[in-house]
C-alpha positions as CSV (number, residue, x, y, z in Angstrom):
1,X,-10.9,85.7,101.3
2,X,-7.8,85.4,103.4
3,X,-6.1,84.8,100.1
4,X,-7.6,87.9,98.5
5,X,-6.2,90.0,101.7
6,X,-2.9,88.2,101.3
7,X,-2.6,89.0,97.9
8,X,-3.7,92.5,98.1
9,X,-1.0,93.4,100.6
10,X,1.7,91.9,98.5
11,X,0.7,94.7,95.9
12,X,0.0,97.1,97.9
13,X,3.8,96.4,99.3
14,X,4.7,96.0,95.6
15,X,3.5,99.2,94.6
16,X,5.2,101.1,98.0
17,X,8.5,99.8,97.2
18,X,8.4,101.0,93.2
19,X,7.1,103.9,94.1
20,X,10.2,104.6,96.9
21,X,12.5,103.1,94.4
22,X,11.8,105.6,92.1
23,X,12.0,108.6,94.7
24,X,15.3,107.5,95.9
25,X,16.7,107.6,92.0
26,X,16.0,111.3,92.1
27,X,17.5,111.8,95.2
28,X,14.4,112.4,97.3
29,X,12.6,109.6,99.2
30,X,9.0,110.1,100.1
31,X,7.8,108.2,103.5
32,X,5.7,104.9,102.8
33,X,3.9,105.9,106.1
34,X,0.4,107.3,104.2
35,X,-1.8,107.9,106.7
36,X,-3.1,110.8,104.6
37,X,-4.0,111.9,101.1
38,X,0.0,113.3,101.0
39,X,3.1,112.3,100.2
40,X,5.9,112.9,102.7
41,X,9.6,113.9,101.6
42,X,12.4,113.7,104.4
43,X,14.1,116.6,104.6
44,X,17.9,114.9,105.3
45,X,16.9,114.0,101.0
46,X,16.6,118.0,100.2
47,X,20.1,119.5,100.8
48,X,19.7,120.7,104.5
49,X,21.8,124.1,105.1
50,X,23.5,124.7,108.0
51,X,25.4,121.7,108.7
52,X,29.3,122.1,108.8
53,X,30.5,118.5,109.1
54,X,28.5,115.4,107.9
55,X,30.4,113.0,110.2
56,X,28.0,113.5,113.1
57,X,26.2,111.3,115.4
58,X,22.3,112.3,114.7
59,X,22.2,114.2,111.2
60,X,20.8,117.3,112.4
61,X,23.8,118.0,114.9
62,X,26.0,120.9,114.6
63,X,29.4,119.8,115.3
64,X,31.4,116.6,113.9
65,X,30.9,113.1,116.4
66,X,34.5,113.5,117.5
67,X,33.7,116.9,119.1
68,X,32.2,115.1,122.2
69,X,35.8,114.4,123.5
70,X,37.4,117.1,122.9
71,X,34.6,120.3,123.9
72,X,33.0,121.0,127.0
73,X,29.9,118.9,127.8
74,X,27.9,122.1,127.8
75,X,28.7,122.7,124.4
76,X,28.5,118.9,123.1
77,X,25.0,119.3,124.6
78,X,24.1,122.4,123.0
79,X,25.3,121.0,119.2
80,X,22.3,119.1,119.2
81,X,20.1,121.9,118.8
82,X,19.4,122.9,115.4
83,X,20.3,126.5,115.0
84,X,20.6,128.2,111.6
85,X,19.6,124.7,109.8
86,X,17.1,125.3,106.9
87,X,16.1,123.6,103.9
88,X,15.5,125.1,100.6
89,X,13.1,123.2,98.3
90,X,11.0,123.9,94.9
91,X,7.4,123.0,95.0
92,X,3.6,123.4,92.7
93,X,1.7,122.4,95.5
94,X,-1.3,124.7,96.9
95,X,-0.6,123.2,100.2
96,X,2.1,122.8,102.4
97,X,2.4,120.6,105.8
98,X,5.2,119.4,107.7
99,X,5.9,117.3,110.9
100,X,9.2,117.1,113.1
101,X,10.4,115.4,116.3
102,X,11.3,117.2,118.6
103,X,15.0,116.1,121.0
104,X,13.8,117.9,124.2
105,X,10.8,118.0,125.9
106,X,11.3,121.6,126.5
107,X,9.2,123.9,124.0
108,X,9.6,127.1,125.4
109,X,11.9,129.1,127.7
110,X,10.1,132.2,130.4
111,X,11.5,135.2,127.9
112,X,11.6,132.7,124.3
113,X,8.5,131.5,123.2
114,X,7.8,128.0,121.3
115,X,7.8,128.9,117.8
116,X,11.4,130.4,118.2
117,X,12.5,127.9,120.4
118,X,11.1,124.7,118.6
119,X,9.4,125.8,116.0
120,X,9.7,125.6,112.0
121,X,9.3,128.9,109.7
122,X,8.6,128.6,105.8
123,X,9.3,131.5,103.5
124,X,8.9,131.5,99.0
125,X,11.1,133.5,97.2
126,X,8.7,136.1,95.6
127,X,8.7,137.1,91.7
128,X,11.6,139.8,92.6
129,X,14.0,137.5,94.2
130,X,13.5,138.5,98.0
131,X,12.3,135.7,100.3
132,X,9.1,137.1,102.3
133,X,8.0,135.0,105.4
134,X,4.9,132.7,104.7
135,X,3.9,130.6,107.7
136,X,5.0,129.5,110.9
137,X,4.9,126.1,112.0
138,X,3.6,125.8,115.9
139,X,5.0,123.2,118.4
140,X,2.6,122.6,120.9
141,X,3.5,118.6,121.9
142,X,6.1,116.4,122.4
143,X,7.7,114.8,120.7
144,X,6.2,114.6,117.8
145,X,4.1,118.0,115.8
146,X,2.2,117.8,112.4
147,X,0.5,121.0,111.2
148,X,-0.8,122.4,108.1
149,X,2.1,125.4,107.2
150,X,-0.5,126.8,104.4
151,X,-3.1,125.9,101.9
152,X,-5.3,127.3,99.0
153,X,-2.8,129.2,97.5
154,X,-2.4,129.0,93.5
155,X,-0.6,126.2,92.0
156,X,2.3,127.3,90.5
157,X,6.2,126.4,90.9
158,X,8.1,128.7,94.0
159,X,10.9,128.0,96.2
160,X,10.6,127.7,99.7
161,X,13.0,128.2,102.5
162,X,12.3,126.2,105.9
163,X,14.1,127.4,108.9
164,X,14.4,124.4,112.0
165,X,14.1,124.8,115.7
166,X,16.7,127.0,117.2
167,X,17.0,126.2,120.9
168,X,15.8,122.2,120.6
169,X,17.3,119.7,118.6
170,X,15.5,117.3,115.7
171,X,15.2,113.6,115.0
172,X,13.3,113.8,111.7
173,X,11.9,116.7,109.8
174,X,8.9,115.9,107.3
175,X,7.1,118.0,104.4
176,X,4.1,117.2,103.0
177,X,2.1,118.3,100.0
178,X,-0.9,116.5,98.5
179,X,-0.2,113.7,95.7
180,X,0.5,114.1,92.4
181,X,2.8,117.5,93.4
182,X,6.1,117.8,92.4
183,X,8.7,118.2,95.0
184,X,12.7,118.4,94.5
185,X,16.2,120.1,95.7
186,X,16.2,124.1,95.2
187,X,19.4,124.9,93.0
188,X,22.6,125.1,94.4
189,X,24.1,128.0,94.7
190,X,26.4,130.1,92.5
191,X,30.2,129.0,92.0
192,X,32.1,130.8,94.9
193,X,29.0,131.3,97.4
194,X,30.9,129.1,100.5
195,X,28.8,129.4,103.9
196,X,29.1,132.7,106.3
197,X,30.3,131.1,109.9
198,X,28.8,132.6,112.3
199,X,30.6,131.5,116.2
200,X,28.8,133.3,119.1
201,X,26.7,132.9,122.4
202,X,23.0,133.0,122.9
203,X,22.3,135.8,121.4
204,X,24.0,134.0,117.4
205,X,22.4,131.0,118.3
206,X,18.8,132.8,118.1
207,X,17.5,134.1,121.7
208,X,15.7,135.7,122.3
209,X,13.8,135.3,118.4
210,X,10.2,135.2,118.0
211,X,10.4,132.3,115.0
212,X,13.5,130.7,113.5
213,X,13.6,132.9,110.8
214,X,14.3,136.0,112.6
215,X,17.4,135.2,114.1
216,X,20.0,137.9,112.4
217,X,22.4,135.2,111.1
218,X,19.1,133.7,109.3
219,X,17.9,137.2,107.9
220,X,21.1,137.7,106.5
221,X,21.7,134.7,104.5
222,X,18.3,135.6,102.9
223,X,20.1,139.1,102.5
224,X,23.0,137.9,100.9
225,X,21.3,134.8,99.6
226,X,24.3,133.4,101.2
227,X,24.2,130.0,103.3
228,X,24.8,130.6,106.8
229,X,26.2,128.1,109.5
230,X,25.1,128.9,113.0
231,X,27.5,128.0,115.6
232,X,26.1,129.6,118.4
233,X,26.1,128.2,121.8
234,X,24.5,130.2,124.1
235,X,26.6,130.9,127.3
236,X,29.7,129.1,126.1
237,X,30.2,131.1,123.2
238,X,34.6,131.1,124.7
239,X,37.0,131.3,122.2
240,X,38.6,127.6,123.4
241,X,41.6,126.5,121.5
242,X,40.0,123.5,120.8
243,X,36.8,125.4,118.3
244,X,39.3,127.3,117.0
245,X,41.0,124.0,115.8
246,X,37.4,122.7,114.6
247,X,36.5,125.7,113.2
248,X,39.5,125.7,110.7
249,X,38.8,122.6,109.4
250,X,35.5,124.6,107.4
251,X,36.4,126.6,104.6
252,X,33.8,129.5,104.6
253,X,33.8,132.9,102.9
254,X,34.5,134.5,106.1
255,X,34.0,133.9,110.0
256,X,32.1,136.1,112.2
257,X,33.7,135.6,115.8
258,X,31.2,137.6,118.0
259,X,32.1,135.9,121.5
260,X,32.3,138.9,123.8
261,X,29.0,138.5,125.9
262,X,30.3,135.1,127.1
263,X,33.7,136.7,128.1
264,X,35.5,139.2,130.6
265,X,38.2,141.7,129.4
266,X,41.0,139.1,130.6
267,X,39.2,135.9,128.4
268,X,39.2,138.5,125.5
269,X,43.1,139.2,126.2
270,X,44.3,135.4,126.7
271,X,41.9,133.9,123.6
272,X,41.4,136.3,120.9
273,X,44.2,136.5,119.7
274,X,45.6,132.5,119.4
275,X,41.7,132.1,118.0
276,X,42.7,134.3,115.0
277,X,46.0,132.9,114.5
278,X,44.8,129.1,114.2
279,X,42.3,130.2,111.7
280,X,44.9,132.6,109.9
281,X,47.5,129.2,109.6
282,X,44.9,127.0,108.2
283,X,42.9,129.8,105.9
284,X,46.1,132.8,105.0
285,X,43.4,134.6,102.8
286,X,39.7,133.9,104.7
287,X,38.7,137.1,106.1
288,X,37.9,137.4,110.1
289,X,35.0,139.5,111.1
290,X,35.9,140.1,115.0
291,X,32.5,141.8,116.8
292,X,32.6,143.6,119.9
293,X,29.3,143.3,122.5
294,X,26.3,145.0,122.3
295,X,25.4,147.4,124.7
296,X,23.3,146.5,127.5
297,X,20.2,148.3,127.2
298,X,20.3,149.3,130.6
299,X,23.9,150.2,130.4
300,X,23.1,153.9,130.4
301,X,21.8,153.2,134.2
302,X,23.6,150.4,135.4
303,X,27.7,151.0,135.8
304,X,28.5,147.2,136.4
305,X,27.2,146.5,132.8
306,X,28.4,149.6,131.4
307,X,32.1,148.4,132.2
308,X,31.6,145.5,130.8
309,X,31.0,147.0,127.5
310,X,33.7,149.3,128.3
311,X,36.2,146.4,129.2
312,X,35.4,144.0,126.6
313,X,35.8,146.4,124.0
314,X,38.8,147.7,125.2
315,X,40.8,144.3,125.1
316,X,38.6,143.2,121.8
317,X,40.5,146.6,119.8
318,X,43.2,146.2,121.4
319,X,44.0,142.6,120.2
320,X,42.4,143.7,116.8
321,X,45.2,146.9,116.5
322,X,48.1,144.4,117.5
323,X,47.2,141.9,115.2
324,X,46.8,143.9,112.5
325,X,50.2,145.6,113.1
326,X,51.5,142.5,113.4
327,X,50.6,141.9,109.3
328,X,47.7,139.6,110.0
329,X,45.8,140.3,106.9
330,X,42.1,140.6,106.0
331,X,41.0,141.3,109.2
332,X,37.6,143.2,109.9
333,X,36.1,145.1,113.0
334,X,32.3,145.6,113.9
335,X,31.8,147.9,117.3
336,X,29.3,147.3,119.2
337,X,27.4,150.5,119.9
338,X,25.6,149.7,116.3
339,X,24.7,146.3,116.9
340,X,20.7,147.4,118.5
341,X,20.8,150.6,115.8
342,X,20.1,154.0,118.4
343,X,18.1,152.2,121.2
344,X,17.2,155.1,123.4
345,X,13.4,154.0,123.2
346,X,15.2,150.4,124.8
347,X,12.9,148.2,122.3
348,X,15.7,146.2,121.2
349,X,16.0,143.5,124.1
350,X,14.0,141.1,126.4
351,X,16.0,141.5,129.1
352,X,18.6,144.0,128.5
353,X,21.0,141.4,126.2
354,X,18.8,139.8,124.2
355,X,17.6,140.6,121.1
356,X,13.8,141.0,119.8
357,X,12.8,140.5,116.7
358,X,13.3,144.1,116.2
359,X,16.6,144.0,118.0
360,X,17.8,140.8,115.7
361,X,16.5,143.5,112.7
362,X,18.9,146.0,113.7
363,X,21.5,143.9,114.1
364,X,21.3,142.3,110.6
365,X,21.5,145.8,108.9
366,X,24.7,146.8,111.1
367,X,26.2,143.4,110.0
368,X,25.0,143.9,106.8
369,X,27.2,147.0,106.8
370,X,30.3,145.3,106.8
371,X,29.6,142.3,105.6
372,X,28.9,143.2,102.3
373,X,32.2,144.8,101.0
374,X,34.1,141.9,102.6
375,X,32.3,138.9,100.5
376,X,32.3,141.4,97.3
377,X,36.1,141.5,98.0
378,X,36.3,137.9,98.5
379,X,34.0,137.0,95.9
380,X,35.8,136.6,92.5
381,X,32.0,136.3,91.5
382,X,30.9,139.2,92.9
383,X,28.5,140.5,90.5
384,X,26.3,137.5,91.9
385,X,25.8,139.2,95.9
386,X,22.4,140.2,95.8
């Protein structure tokens, strides 16, 4: 009997390793870990979006390992979270489920709840190209969540967009679909299409969102069907010579500096304009989106915030005229009062500053604005923005 048992987990071990074998050949590797009817494909295999350097320390960080001694630790900290990183994937199966680990302990914040904060969010690519949100993956433990993202729909080949956790950070992201499904990489994307960079505060790197999805960076890459990379760190969102120097070493279709609720009118003044001009020496051609604040939704009561719109965007034009008079080339301006659309009903914010998933609505359509004739400019391929 012992024999029997010996020789059954040889080719039971036998058949796992074949079976992974033949994953890894087409560049996806299912987990040997069946503790289910499923089999279960690791993300890092699928093309994970987002990512702007792949010499990192965990793979789902946002900035390169050398970062950590040259950035302040607040920032180093806040690289581990994995804003604006999805994964796009083609799938037949009538059911979808995922697991994650989580970094922190930390779900939720008081005005962000969990599925924004640590949550996943799946969307398909519907029969007339335009992604529709599907499901929402909820993270109620730590570290570990598994959950069912839907099931009993009709078998049939879609593509699938899963948006990560926005304010936590991820060991290992999982998707499951029931055996005998096919699973692979979505396409790449068109000749030419090179990531939007997105460098901000709180409010680029997703708060006060509802579900990772709805962040405005995230909307608009399914806009543009563009990849996005999210480099926003909320509160230190600073214009320091030393991102500017990191930054350049990414060659995007165009960089969206949108720093202003992290600053003063004299940080605007001092970095701005050396930000611009290390990006400028490295990337002559790469056009620079430079976006004032939004305006405090209680700025029409409260004069302290008031001038700090007033301030901010003072300096932020300022710089912006002198630059361009200087002949700094392809250099674009976004004003804030259009960021939160006409908010006289003041539904745009938790709290004032941040967004709500309405607010993060309004502020994709102003960006959308500009953003479009700047990558059909830069776009020798621009018959393929969607």
């Amino acid at each position: 009997m012992a024999k029997m048992i010996a020789y059954s987990g040889t080719v039971l071990l036998f058949l796992i390793h074949t079976l992974s074998a033949a994953a890894v050949a087409e560049g996806i590797d299912p987990s040997v870990e069946q503790v289910d009817p499923l089999s279960w494909y690791d993300t890092r295999h699928l093309d994970v979006e987002g990512k702007g350097w792949t010499d990192v320390n965990s793979f789902y960080d946002r900035l390169p390992a050398k970062a950590e001694a040259v950035v302040r630790e607040p920032v180093w900290d806040l690289s581990h979270h994995s804003a604006g990183m999805c994964v796009r994937f083609i799938t037949d199966a009538n059911e979808i489920q995922a697991r994650w680990e989580l970094r922190s302990e930390r779900l939720a914040m008081p005005h962000m709840p969990a599925t924004g904060v640590s949550g996943l969010d799946l969307y398909v690519k519907g029969t007339d190209e335009k992604w529709k949100w599907l499901a929402v993956g909820r993270p109620t433990q730590f570290p570990i969540n598994s959950v069912t993202l839907v099931k009993d729909i009709p078998e049939g080949m879609r593509e699938y967009l899963l948006y990560l956790p926005l304010y936590n950070g991820v060991l290992s992201v999982e998707i499951g679909v029931p055996e005998g499904s096919a699973l692979r990489k979505a396409a790449p994307y068109p000749e030419g299409r090179k990531p939007i960079v997105f460098y901000g505060t709180s409010i680029t790197q997703g708060g006060c969102a509802s579900r990772t999805g709805m962040v405005h960076t995230a909307i608009l890459g399914r806009r543009f069907h563009y990849p996005v990379i999210n480099l926003g760190f909320s509160g230190n969102g600073r214009m320091e010579p030393e991102m500017a120097d990191l930054f350049a070493e990414l060659d995007p279709s165009v960089y969206v500096l949108d720093c202003l609720p992290n600053m003063n009118g004299q940080l605007v003044a001092e970095r701005v304009a050396p930000f611009v001009k290390r990006l400028r020496e490295v990337h002559p051609k790469t056009p620079i989106l430079l976006v004032e604040d939004r305006t405090y939704s209680d700025a029409f009561l409260v004069p302290s915030r008031r001038q700090r719109n007033i301030e901010n965007r003072r300096e932020l034009h300022r710089i912006y005229s002198r630059l361009k008079s200087e002949g700094v080339k392809h250099l674009h301006y976004l004003s804030g009062n259009r960021l939160l659309g006409d908010d006289r009903d003041n539904l745009a914010t938790v709290d004032g500053s941040h967004p709500t998933d309405l607010g993060f609505v309004r502020q994709a359509d102003a960006f959308y604005e500009v953003l479009k004739p700047i990558l059909l400019g830069n776009n020798k391929f621009g018959s393929l923005l969607k």
